[in-house]
N, CA, C and O atoms as CSV, one atom per row, in Angstrom:
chain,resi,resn,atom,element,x,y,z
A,1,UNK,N,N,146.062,-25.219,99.359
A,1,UNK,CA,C,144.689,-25.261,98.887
A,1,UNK,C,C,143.740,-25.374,100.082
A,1,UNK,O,O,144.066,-26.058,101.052
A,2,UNK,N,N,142.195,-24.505,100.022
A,2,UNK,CA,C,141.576,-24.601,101.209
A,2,UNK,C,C,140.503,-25.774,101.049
A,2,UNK,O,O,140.359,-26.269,99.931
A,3,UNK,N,N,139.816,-26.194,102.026
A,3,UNK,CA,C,138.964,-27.219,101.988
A,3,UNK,C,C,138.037,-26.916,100.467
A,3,UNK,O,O,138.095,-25.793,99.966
A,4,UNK,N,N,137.074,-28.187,99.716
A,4,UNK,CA,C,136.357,-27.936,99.492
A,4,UNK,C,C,134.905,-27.549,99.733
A,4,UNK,O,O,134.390,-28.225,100.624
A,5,UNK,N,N,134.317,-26.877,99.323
A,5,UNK,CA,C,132.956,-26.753,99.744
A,5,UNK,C,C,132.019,-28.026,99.364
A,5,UNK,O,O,131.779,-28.479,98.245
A,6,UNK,N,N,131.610,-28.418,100.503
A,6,UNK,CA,C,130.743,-29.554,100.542
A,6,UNK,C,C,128.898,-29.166,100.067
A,6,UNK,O,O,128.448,-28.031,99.907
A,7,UNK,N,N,128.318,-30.143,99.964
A,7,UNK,CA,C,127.060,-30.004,99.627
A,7,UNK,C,C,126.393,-31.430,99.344
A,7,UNK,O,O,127.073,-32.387,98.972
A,8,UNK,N,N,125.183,-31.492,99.523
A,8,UNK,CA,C,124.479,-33.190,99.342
A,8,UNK,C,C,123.078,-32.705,99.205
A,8,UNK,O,O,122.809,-31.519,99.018
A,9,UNK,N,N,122.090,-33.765,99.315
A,9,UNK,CA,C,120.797,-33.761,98.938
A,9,UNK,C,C,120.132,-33.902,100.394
A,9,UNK,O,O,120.788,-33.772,101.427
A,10,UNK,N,N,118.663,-34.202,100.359
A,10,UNK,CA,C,118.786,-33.484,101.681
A,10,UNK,C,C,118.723,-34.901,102.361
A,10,UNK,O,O,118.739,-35.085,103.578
A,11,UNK,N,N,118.654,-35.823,101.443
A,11,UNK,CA,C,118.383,-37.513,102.161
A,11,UNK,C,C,120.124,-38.004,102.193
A,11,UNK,O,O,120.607,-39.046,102.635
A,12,UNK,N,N,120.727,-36.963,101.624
A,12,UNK,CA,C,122.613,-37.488,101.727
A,12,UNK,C,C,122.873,-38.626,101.123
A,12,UNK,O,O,123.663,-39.474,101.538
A,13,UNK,N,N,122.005,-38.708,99.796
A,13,UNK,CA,C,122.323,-40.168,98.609
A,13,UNK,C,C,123.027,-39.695,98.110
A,13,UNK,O,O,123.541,-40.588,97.438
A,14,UNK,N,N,123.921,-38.077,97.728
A,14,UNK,CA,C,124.301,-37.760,96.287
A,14,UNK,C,C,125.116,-36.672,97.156
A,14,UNK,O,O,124.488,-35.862,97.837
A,15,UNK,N,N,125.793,-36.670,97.138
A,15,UNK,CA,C,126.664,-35.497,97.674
A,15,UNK,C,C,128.176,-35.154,96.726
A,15,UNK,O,O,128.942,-36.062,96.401
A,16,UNK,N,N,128.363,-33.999,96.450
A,16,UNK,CA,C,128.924,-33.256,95.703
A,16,UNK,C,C,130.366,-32.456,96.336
A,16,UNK,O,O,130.588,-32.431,97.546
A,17,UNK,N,N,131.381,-31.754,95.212
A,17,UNK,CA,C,132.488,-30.995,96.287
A,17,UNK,C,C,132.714,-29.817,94.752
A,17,UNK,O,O,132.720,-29.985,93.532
A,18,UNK,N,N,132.867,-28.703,95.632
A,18,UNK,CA,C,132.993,-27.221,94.887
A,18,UNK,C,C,134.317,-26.847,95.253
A,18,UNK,O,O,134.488,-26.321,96.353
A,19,UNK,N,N,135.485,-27.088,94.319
A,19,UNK,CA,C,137.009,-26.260,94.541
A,19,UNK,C,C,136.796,-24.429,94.609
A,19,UNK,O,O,137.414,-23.726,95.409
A,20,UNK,N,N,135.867,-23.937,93.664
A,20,UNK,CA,C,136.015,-22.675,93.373
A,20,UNK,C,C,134.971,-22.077,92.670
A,20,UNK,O,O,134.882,-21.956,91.448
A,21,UNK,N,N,134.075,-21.660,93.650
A,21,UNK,CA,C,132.859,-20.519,92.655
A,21,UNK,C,C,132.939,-19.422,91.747
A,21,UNK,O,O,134.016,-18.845,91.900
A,22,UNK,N,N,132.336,-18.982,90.997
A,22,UNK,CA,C,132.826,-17.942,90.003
A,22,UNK,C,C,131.660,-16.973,90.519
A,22,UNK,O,O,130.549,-17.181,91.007
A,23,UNK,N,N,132.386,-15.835,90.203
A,23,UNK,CA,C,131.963,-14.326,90.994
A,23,UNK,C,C,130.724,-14.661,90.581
A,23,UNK,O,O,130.612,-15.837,90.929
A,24,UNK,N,N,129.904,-14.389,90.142
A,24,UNK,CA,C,128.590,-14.298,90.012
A,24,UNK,C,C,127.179,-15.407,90.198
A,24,UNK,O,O,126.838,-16.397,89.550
A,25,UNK,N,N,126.639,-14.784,91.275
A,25,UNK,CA,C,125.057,-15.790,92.110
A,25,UNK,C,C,124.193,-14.517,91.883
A,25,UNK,O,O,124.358,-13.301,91.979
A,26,UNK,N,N,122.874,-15.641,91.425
A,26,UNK,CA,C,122.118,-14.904,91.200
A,26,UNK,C,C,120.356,-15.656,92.002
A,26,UNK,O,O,120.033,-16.797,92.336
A,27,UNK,N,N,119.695,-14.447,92.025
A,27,UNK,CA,C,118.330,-15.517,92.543
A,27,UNK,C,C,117.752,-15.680,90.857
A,27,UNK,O,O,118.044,-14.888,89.961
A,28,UNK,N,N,116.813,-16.986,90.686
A,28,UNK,CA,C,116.243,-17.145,89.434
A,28,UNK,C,C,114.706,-17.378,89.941
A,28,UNK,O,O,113.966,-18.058,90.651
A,29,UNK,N,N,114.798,-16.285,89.024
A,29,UNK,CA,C,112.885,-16.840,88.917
A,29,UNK,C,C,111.882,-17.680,88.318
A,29,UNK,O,O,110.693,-17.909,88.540
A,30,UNK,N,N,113.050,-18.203,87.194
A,30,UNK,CA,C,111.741,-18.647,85.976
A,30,UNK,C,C,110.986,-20.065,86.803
A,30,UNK,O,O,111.021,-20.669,87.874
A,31,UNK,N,N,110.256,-20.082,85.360
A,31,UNK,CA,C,108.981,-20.991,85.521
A,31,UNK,C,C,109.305,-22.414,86.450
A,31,UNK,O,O,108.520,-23.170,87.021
A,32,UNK,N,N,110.443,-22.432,86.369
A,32,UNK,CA,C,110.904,-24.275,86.252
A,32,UNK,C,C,111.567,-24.573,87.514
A,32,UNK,O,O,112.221,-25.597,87.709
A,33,UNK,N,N,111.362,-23.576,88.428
A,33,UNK,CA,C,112.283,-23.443,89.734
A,33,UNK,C,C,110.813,-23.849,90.412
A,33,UNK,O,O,110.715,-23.188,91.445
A,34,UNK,N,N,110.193,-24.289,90.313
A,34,UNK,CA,C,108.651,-24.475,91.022
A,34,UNK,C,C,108.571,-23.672,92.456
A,34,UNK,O,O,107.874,-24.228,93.304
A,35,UNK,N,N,109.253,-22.324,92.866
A,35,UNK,CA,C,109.277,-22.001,93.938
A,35,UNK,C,C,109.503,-20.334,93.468
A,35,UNK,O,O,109.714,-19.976,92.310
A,36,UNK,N,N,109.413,-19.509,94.552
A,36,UNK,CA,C,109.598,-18.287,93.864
A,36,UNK,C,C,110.901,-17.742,93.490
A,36,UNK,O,O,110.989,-16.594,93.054
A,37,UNK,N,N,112.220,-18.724,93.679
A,37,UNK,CA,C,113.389,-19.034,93.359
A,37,UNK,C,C,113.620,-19.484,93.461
A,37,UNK,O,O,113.111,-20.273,94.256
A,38,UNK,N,N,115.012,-19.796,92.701
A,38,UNK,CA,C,116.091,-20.644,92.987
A,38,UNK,C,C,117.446,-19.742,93.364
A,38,UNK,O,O,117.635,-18.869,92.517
A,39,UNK,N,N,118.138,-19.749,94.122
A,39,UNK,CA,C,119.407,-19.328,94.549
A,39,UNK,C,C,120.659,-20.223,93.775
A,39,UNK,O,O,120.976,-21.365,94.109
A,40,UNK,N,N,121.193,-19.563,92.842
A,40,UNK,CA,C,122.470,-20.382,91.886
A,40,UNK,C,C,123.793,-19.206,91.659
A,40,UNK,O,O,124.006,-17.998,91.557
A,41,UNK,N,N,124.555,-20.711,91.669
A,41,UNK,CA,C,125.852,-19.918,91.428
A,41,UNK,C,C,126.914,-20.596,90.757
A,41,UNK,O,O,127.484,-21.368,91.528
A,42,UNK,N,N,127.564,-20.589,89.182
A,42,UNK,CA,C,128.294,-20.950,88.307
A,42,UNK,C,C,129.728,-21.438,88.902
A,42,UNK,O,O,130.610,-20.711,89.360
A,43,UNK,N,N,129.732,-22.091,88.846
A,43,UNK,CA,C,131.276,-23.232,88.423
A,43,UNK,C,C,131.987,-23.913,87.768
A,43,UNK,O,O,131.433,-24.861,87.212
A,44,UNK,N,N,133.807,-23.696,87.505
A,44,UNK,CA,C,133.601,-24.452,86.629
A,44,UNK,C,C,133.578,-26.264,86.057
A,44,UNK,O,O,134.243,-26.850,86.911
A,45,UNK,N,N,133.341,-26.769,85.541
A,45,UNK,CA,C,133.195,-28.261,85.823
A,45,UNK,C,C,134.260,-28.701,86.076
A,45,UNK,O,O,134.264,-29.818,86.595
A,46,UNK,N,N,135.162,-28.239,85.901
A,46,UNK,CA,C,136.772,-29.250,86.665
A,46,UNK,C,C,136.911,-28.869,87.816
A,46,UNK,O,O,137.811,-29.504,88.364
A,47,UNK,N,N,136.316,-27.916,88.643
A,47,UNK,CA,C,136.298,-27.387,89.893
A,47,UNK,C,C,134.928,-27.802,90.714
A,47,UNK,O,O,134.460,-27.117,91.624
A,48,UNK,N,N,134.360,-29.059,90.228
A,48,UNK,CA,C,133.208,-29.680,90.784
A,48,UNK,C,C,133.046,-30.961,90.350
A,48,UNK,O,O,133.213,-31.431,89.224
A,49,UNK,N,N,132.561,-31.686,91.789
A,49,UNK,CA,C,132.784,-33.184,91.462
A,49,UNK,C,C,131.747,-33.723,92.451
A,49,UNK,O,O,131.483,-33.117,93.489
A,50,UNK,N,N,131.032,-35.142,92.023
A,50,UNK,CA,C,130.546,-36.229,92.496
A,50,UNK,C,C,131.227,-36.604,93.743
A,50,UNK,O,O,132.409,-36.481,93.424
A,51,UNK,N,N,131.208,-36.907,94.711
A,51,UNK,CA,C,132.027,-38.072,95.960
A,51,UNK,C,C,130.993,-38.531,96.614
A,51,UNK,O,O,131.230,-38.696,97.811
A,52,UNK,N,N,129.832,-38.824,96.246
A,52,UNK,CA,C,129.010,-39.964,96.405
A,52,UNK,C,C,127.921,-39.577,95.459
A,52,UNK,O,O,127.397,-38.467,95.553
A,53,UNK,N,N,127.544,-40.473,94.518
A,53,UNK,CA,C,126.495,-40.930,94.239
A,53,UNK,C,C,125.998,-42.144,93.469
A,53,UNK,O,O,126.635,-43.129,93.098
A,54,UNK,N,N,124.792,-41.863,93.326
A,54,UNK,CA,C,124.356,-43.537,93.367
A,54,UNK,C,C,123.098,-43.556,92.021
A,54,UNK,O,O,123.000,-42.609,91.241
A,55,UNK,N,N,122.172,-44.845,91.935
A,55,UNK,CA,C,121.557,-44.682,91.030
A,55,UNK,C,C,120.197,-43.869,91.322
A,55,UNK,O,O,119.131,-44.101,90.753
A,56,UNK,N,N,120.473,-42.557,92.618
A,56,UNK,CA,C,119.448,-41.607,92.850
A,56,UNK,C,C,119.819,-40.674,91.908
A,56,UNK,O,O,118.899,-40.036,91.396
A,57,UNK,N,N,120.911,-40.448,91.567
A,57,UNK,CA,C,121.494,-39.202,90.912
A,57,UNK,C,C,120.559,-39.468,89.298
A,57,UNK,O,O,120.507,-40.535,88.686
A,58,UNK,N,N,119.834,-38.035,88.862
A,58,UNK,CA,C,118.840,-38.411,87.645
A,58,UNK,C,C,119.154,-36.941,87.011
A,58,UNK,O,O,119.649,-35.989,87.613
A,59,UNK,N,N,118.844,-36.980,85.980
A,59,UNK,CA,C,118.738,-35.653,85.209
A,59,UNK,C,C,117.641,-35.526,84.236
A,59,UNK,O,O,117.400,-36.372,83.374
A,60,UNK,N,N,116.863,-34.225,84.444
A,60,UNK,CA,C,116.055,-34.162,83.526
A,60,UNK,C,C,116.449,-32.778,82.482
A,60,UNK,O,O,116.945,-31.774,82.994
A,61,UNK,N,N,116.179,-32.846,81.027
A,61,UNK,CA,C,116.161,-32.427,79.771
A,61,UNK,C,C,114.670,-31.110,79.628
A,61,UNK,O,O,113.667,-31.589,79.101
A,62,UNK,N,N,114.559,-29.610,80.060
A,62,UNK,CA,C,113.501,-29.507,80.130
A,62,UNK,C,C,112.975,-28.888,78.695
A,62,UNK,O,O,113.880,-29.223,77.931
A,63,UNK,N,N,112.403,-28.463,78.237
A,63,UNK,CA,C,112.261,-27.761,76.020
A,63,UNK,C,C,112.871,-26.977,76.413
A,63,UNK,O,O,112.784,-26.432,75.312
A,64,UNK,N,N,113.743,-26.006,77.212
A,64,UNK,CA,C,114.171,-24.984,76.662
A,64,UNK,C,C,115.490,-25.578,76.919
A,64,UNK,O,O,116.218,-24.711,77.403
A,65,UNK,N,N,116.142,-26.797,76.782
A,65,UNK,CA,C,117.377,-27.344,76.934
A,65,UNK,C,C,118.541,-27.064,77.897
A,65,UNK,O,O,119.749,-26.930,77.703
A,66,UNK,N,N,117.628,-27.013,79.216
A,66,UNK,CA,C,118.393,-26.707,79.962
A,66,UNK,C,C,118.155,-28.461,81.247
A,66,UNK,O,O,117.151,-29.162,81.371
A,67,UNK,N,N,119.273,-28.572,81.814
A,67,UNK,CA,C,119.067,-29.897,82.258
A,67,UNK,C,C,119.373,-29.505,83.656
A,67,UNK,O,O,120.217,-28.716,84.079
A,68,UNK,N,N,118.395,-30.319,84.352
A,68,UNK,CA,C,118.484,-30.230,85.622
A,68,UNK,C,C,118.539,-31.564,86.807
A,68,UNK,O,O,117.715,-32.478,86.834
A,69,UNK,N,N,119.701,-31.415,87.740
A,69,UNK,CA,C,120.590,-32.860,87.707
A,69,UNK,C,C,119.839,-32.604,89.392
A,69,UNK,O,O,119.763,-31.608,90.112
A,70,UNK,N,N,119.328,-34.155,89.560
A,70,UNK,CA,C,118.564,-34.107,91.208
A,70,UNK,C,C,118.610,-35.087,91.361
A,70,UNK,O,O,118.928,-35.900,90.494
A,71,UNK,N,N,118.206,-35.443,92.915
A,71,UNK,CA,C,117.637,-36.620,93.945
A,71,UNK,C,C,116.711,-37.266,93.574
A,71,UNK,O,O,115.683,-36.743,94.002
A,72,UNK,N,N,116.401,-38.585,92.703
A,72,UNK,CA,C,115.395,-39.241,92.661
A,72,UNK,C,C,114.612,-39.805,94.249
A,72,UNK,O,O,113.413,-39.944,94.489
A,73,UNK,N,N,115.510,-39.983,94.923
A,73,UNK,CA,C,114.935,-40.012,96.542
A,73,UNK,C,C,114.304,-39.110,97.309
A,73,UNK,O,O,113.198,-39.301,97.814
A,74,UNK,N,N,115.203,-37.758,97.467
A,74,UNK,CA,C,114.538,-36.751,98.083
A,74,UNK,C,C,113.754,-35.878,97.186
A,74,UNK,O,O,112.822,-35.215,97.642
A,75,UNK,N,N,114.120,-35.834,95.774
A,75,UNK,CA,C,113.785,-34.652,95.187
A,75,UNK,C,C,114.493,-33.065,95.078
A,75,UNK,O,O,114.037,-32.100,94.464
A,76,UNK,N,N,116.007,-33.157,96.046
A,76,UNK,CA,C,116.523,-32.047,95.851
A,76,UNK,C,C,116.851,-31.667,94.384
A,76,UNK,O,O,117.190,-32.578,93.627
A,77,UNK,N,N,116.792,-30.652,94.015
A,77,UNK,CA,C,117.339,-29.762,92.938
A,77,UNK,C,C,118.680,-29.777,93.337
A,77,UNK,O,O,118.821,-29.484,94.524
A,78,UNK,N,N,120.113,-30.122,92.487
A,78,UNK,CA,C,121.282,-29.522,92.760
A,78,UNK,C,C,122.047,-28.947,91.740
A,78,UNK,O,O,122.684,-27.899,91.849
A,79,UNK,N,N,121.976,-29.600,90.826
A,79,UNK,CA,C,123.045,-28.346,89.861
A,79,UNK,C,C,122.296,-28.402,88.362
A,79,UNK,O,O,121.986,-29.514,87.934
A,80,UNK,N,N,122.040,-27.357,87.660
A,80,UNK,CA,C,121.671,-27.107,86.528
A,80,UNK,C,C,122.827,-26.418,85.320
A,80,UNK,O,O,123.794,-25.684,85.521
A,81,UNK,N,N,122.204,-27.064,83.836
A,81,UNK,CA,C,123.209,-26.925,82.859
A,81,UNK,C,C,122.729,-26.240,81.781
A,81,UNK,O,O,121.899,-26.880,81.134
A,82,UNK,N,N,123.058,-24.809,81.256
A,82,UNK,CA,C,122.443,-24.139,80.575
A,82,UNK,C,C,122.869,-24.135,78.992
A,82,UNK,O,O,124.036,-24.120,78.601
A,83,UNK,N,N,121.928,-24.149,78.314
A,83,UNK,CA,C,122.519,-23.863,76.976
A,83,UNK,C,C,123.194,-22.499,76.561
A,83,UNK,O,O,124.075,-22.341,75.715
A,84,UNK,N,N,122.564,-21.529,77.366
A,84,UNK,CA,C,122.831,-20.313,77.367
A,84,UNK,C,C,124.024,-20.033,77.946
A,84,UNK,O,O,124.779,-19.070,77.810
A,85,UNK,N,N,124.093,-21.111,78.679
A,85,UNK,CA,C,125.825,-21.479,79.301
A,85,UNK,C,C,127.027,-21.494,78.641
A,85,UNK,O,O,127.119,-21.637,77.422
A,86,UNK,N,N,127.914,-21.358,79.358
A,86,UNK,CA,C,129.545,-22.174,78.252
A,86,UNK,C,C,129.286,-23.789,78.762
A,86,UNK,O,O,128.823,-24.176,79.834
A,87,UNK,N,N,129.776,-24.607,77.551
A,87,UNK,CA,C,129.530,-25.955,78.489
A,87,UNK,C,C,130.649,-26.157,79.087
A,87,UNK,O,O,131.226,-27.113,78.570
A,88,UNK,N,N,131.332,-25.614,80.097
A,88,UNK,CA,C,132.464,-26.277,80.749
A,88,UNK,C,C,131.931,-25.338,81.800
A,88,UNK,O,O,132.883,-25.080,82.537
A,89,UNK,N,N,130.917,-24.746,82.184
A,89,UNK,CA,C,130.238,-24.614,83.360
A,89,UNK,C,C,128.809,-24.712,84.257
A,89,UNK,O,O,127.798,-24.197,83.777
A,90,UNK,N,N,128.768,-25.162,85.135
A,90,UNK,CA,C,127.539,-26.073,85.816
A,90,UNK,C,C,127.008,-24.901,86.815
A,90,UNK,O,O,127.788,-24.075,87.289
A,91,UNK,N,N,126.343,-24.902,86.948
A,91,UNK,CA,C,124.927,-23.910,88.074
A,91,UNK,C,C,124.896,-24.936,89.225
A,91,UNK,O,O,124.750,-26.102,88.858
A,92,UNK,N,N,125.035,-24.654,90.916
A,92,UNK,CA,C,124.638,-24.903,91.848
A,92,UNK,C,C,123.632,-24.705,92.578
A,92,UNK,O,O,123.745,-23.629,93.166
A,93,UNK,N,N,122.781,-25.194,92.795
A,93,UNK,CA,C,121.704,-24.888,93.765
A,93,UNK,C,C,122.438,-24.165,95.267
A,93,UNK,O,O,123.005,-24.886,96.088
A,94,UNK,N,N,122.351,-23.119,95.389
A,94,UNK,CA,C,122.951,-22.802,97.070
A,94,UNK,C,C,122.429,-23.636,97.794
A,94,UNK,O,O,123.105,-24.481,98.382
A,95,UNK,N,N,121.241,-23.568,97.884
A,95,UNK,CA,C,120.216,-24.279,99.066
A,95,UNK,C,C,120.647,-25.644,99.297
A,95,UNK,O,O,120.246,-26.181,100.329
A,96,UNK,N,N,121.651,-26.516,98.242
A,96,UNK,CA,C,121.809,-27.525,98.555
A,96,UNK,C,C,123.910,-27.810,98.822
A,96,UNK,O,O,124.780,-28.672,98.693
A,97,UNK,N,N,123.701,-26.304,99.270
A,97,UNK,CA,C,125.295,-26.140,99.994
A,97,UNK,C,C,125.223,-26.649,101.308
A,97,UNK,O,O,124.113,-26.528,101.828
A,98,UNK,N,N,126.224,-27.260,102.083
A,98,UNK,CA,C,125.949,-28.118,103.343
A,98,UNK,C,C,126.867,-26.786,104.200
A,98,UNK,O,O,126.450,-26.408,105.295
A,99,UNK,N,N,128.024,-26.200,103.626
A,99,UNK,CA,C,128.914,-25.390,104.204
A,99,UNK,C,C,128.658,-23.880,103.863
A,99,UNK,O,O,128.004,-23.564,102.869
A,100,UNK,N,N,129.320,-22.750,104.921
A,100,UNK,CA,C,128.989,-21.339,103.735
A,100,UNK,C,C,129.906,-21.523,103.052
A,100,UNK,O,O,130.968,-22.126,103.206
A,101,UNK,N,N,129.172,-20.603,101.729
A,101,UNK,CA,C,130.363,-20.545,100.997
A,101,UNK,C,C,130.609,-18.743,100.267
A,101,UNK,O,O,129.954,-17.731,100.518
A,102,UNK,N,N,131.811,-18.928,99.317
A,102,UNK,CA,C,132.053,-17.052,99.519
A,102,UNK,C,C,131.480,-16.518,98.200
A,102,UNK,O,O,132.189,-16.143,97.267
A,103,UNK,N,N,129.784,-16.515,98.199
A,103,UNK,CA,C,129.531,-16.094,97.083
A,103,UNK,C,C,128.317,-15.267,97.594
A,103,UNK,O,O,127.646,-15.677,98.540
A,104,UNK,N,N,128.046,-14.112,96.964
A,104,UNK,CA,C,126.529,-13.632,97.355
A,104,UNK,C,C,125.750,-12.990,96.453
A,104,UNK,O,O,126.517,-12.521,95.611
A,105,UNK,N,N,124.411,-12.672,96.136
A,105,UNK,CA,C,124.102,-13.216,94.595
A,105,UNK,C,C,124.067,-12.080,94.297
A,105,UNK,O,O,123.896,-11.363,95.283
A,106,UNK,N,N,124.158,-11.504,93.278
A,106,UNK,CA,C,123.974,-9.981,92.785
A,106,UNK,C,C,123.245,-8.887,91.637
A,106,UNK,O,O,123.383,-7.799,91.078
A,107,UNK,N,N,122.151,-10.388,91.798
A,107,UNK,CA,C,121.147,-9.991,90.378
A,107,UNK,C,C,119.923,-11.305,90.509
A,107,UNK,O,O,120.223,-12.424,90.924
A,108,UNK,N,N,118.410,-10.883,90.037
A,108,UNK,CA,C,117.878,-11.385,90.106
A,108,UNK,C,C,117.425,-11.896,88.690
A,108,UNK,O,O,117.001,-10.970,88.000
A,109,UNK,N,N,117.402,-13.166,88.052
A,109,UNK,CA,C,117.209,-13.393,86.706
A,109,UNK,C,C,115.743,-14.224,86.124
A,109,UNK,O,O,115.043,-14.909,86.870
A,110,UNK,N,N,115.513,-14.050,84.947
A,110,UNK,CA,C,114.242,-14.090,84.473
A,110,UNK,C,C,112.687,-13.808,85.473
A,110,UNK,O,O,111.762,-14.558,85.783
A,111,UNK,N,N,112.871,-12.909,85.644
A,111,UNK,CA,C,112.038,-11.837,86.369
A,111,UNK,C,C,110.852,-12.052,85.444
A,111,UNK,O,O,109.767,-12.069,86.026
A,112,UNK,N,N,110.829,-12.211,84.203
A,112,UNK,CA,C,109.643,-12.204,83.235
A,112,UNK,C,C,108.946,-13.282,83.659
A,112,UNK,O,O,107.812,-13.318,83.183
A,113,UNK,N,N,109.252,-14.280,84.470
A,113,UNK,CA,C,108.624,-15.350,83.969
A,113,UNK,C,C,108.579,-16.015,85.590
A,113,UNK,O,O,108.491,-17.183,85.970
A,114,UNK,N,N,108.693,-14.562,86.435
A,114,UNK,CA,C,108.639,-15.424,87.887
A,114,UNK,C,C,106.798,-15.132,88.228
A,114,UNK,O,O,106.180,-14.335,87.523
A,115,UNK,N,N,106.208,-15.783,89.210
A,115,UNK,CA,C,104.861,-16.313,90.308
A,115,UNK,C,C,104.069,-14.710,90.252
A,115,UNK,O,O,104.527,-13.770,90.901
A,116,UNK,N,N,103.280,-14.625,89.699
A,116,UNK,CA,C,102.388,-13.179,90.239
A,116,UNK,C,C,102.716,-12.694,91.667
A,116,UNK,O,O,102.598,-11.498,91.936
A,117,UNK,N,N,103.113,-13.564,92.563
A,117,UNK,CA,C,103.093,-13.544,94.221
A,117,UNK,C,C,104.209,-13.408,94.992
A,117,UNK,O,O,104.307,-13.532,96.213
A,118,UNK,N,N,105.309,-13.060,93.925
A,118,UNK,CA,C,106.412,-12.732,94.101
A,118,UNK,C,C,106.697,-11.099,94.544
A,118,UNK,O,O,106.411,-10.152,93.812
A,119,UNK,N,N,107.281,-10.981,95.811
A,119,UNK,CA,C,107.779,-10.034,95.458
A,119,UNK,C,C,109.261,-9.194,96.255
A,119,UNK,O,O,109.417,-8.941,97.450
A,120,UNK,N,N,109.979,-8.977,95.358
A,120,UNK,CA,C,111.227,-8.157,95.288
A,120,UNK,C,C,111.624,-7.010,96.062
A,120,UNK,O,O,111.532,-5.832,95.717
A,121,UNK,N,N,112.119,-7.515,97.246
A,121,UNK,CA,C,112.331,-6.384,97.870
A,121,UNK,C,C,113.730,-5.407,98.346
A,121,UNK,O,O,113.916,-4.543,99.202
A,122,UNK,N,N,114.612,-6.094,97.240
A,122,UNK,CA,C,116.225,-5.891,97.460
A,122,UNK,C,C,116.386,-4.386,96.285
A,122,UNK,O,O,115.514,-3.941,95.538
A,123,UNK,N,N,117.344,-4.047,96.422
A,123,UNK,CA,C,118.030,-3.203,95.575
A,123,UNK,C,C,119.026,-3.898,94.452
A,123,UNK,O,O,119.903,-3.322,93.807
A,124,UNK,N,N,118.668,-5.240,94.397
A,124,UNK,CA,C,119.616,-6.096,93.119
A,124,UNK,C,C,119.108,-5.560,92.048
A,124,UNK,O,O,117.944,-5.161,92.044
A,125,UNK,N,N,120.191,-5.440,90.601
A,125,UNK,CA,C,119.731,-5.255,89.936
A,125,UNK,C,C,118.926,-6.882,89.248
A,125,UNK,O,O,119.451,-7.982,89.416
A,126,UNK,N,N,117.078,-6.584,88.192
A,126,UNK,CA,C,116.589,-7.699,88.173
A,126,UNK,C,C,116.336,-7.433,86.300
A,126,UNK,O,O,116.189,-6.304,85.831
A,127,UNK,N,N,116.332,-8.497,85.589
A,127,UNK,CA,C,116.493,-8.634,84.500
A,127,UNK,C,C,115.271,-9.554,84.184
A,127,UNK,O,O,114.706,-10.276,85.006
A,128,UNK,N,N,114.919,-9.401,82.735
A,128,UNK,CA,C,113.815,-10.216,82.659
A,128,UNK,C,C,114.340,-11.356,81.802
A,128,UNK,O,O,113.478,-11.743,81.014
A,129,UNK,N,N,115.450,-11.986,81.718
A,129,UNK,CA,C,115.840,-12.967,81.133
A,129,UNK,C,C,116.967,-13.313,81.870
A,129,UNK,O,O,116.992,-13.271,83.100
A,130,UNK,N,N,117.957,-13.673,81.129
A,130,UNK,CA,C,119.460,-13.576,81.759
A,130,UNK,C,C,119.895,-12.068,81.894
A,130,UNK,O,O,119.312,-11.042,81.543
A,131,UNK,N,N,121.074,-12.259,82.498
A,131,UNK,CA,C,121.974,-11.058,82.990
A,131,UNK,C,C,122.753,-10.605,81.314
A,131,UNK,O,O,123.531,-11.146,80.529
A,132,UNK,N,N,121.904,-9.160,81.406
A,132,UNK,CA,C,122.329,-8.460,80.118
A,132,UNK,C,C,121.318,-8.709,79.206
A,132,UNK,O,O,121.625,-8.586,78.020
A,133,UNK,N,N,119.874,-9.116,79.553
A,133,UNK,CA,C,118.879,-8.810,79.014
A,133,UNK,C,C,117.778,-7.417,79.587
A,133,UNK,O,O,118.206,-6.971,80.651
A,134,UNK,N,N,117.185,-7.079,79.359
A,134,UNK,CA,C,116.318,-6.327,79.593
A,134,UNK,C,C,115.952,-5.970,81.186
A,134,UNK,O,O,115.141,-6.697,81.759
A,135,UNK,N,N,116.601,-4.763,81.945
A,135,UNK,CA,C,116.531,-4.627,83.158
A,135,UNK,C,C,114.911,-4.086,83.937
A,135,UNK,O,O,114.349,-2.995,83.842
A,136,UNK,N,N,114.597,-5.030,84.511
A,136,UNK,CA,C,113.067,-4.361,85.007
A,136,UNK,C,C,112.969,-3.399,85.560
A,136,UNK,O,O,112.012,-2.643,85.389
A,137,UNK,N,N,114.370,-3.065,86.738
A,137,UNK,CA,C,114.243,-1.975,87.522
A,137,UNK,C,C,115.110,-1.404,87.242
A,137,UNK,O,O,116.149,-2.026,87.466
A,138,UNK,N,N,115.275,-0.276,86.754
A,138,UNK,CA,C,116.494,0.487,86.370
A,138,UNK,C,C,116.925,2.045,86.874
A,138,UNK,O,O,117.970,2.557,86.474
């Protein structure tokens, strides 16, 4: 077995370990990424684990029932949980990967709902919801 992939917050209260990513990263646009993305990539929950954290580790519940697990200290974003999900798999923040790791994203998602000030300059394919909704650029 090879190392795990490491990752923490950026104040290193909450740090995390990834056995095995699943093929597909994507950039996200929607509303709730307060940035003009988020960079994520699916795992499954027995192949991801806690090895430090503390009572920084918080999760918030947002209306469209998707929960998003962060740094009450620093404020990092690290892993999100979708309803639209299977629940036996968790979303990673890349940005809050400490190591590389072997994933690279291959679609850009909810495009509908990303920053006027955004803009797209890859050849990914981009969807205006999830992957296998409605393709913007086709």
């Amino acid at each position: 077995m090879t190392d795990p992939y490491r990752g923490s917050c950026l104040c290193g209260a909450l740090k995390f370990e990834v056995d095995e990513f699943l093929p597909q990263a994507a950039h996200c646009h929607c509303s709730m990424c307060g940035a003009a993305y988020a960079t994520i990539a699916a795992v499954r929950r027995s192949r991801f684990r806690w090895v430090a954290s503390s009572d920084a580790l918080k999760r918030y519940t947002a209306g469209n029932g998707t929960t998003r697990t962060f740094c009450s200290h620093c404020g990092s974003s690290l892993a999100f949980s979708s309803p639209r999900a299977s629940e036996e798999e968790v979303e990673i923040a890349l940005g809050a990967m400490d190591v590389d790791v072997p994933v690279v994203p291959s679609a850009h998602i909810f495009v509908g709902s990303a920053a006027n000030w955004t803009v797209v300059n890859d050849d990914l394919p981009q969807y205006e919801e999830k992957r296998g909704s409605a393709r913007v650029n086709a």
